[in-house]
C-alpha positions in Angstrom: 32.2 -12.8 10.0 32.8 -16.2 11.5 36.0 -17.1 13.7 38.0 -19.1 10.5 37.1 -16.1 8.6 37.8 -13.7 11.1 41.7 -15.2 11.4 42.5 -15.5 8.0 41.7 -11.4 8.2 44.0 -10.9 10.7 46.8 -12.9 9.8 47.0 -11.2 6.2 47.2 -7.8 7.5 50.7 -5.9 8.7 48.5 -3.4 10.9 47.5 -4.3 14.3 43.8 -5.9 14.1 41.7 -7.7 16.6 38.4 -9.2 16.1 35.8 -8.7 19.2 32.8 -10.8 20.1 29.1 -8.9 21.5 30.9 -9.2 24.5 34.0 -7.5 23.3 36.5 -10.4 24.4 38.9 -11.3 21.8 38.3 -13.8 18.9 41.7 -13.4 16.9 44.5 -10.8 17.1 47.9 -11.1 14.6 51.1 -10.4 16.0 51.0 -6.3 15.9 48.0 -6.0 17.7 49.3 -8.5 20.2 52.3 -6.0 20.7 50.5 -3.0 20.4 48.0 -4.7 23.5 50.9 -6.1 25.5 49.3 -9.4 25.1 46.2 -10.5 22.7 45.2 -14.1 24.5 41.8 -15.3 23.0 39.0 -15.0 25.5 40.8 -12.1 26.9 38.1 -8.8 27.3 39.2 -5.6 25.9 37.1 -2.2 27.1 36.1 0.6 24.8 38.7 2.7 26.8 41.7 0.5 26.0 41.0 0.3 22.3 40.4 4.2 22.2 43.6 4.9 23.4 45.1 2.7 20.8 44.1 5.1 17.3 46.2 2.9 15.5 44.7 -0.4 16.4 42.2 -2.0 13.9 39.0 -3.4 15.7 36.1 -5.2 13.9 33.5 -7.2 15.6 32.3 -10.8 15.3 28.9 -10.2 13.7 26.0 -12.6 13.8 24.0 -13.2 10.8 20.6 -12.5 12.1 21.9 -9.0 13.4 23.6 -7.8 10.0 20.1 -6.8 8.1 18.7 -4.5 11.0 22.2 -2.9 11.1 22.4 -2.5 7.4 18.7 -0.9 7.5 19.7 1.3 10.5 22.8 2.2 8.8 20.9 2.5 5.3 18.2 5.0 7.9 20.7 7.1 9.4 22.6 8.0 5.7 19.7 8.9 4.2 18.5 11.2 7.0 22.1 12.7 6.8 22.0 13.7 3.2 18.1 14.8 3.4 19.4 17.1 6.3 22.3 18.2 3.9 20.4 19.0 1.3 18.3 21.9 2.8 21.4 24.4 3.9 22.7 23.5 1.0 19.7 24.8 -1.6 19.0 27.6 0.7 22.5 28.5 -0.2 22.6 28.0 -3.9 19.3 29.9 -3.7 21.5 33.1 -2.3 24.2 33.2 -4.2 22.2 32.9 -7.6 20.0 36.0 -6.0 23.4 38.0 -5.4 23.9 38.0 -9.2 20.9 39.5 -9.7 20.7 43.7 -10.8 20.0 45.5 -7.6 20.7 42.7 -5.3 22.1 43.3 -1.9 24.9 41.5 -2.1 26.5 42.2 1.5 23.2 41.1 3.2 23.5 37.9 0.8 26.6 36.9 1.5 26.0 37.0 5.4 22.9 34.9 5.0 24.8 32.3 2.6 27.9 32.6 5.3 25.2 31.1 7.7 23.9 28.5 5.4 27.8 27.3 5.2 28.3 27.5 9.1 25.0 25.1 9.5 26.2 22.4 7.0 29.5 22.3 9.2 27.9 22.2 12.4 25.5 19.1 11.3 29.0 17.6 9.3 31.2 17.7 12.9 27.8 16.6 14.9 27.2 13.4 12.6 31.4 12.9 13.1 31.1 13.2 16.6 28.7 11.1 16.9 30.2 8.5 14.9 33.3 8.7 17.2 31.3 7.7 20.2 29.4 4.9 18.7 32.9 3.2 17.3 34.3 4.2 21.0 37.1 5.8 19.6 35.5 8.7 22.0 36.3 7.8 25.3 33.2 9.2 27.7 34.3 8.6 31.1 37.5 8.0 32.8 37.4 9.1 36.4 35.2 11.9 37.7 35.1 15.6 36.8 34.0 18.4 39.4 30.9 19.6 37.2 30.8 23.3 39.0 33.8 25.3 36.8 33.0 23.4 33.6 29.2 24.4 34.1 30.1 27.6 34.9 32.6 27.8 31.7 30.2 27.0 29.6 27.3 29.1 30.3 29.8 32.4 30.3 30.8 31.3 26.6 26.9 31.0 25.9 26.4 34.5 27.2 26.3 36.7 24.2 24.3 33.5 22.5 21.5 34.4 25.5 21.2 37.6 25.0 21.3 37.7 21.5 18.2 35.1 21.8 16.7 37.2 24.8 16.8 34.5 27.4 18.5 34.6 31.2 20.7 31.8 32.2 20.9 31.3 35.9 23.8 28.7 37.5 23.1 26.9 40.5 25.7 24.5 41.1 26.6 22.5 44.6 30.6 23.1 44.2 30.8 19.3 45.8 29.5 17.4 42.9 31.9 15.2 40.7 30.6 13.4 37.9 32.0 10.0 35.9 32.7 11.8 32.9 36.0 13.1 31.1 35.8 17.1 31.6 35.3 17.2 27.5 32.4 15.0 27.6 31.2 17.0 30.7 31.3 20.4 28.4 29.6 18.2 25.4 26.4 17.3 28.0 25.9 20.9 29.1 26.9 23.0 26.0 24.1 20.7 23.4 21.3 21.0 27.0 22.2 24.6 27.3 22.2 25.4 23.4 18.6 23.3 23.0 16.9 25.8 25.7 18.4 28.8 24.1 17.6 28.2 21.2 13.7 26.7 21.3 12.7 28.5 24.9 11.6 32.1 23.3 12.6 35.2 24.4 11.9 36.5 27.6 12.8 33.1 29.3 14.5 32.1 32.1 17.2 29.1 31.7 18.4 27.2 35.0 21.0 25.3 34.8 21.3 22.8 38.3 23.8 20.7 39.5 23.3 18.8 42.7 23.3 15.6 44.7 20.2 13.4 45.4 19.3 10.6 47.5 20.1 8.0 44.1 23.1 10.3 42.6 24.3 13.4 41.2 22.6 14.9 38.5 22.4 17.8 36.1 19.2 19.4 35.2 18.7 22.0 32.6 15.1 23.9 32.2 13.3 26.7 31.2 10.1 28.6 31.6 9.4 28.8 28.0 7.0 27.5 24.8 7.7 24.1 26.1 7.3 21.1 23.8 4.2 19.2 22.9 3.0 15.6 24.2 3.3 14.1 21.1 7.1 15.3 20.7 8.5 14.5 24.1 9.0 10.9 23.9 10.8 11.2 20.3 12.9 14.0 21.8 16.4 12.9 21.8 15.8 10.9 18.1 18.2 11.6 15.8 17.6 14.8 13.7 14.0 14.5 15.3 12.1 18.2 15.2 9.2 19.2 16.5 6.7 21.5 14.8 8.0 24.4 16.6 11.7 23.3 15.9 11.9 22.8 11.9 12.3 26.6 11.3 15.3 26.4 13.4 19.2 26.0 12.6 19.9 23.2 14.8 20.8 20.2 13.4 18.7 17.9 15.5 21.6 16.1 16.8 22.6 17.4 20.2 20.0 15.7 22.2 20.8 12.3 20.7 24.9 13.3 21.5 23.7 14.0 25.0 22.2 10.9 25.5 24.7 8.6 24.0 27.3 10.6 26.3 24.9 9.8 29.4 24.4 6.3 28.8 27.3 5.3 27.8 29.1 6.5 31.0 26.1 4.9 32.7 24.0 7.3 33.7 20.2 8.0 32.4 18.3 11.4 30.6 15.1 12.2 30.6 12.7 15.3 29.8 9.6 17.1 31.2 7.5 19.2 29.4 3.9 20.9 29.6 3.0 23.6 26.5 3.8 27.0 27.9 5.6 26.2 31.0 8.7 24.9 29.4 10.8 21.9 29.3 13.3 20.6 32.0 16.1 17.9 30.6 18.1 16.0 34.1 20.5 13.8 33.4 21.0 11.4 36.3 23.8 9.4 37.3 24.0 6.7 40.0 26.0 7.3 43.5 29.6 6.8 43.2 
């Protein structure tokens, strides 16, 4: 979209709509948007947080030629691996309900397998949402800072009977001092998709530590285990989206919480990264820098 194109857009449309450069400074704004903004002067910068809080505000972007194929092929990517990732709850669940009509099926035991073949295919559908919420920004991740001790705290008492059920311990160790730039929501979001990941690929009999503390460069949260651990070849492709390891494709995640976590993290500025040996689990920290 060029500039003459992008304000003949603008101007034929009764909603509010602005047109950002790369730099997300305005290009062209009609009158409503200019109202809705307070003020729409070309050249004037608008953050992801002050378009968020404006639902009803229209904003497209001032795209470059050369860029358009590579986001048409990541876009192409990431539709394809959402429908391939459909598919399988959904087969699985055709496959049970055409059992249940057979003579002598158990139709009760069925129905509670197919119940968790419909729960899955929701869980991936509000994951791929979510996610597409924070990469339009109409999620805002941080404004101000959040003390990360009760929200921690919150959420590993609601992943209780989770962590049980999966035989693993969850420990809390949490400096009551630390704040960190996120929104209290986003805060939950990091610790509930870290949490969930250990749970559910550490193996029973496992030990889950969930850390949050200050060091020298910034707070941080760090979330490990003591269990199966991932494999060298896996670690660096970890937080890919609906990336799996070998040990993971059996599983009913939907490969998506890793990548959520880390486009929370970065996006409020901070860093993730993960540690891993076979056998002697996997640690994930999430690092921000000092306030």
């Amino acid at each position: 979209m060029n500039e003459e194109r992008a304000r003949a857009v603008v101007e034929g449309s009764d909603a509010p709509v602005v047109v950002l450069d790369s730099e997300r400074r305005i290009v062209a704004a009609n009158r409503a948007a200019a109202s809705t903004l307070g003020g729409a002067e070309p050249g004037r910068r608008l953050g992801e947080e002050q378009t968020a809080a404006r639902p009803e505000l229209l904003v497209l972007f001032l795209e470059s030629a050369p860029e358009l194929p590579a986001y048409q092929e990541l876009r192409a990517g990431f539709t394809a691996a959402v429908s391939h990732e459909l598919r399988t709850p959904l087969a699985r669940l055709l496959v049970l309900l055409e059992s249940a009509t057979l003579p002598g099926s158990d139709v009760d035991a069925l129905m509670e397998q197919a119940r968790q073949e419909v729960e899955q295919a929701r869980e991936l559908i509000d994951d791929v949402l979510f996610l597409g919420e924070l990469e339009t920004g109409r999620e805002v991740v941080s404004l101000g800072r959040t003390a990360a001790q009760p929200v921690v705290e919150e959420v590993a008492a609601s992943f209780e009977e989770r962590a049980n059920h999966a035989q693993i311990s969850v420990e809390v160790r949490a400096d009551g001092g630390v704040a960190l730039p996120l929104r209290p929501r986003m805060l939950r979001v990091v610790v509930e998709n870290l949490l969930a990941n250990s749970i559910r690929y550490a193996g029973p009999g496992s030990t889950c530590v969930v850390e949050v503390s200050q060091s020298d460069e910034g707070p941080f949260i760090a979330v490990s285990d003591d269990g199966k651990g991932v494999a060298a070849v896996d670690l660096p492709r970890l937080f890919e989206r609906f990336y799996r390891g070998d040990q993971a494709r059996t599983s009913r995640g939907t490969g998506l919480g890793l990548a959520i976590v880390k486009h929370v993290v970065t996006s409020a500025g901070g860093e993730v990264d993960a540690t891993s040996e076979p056998g002697h689990g996997l640690a994930v920290r999430v690092r921000f820098p000092r306030g």
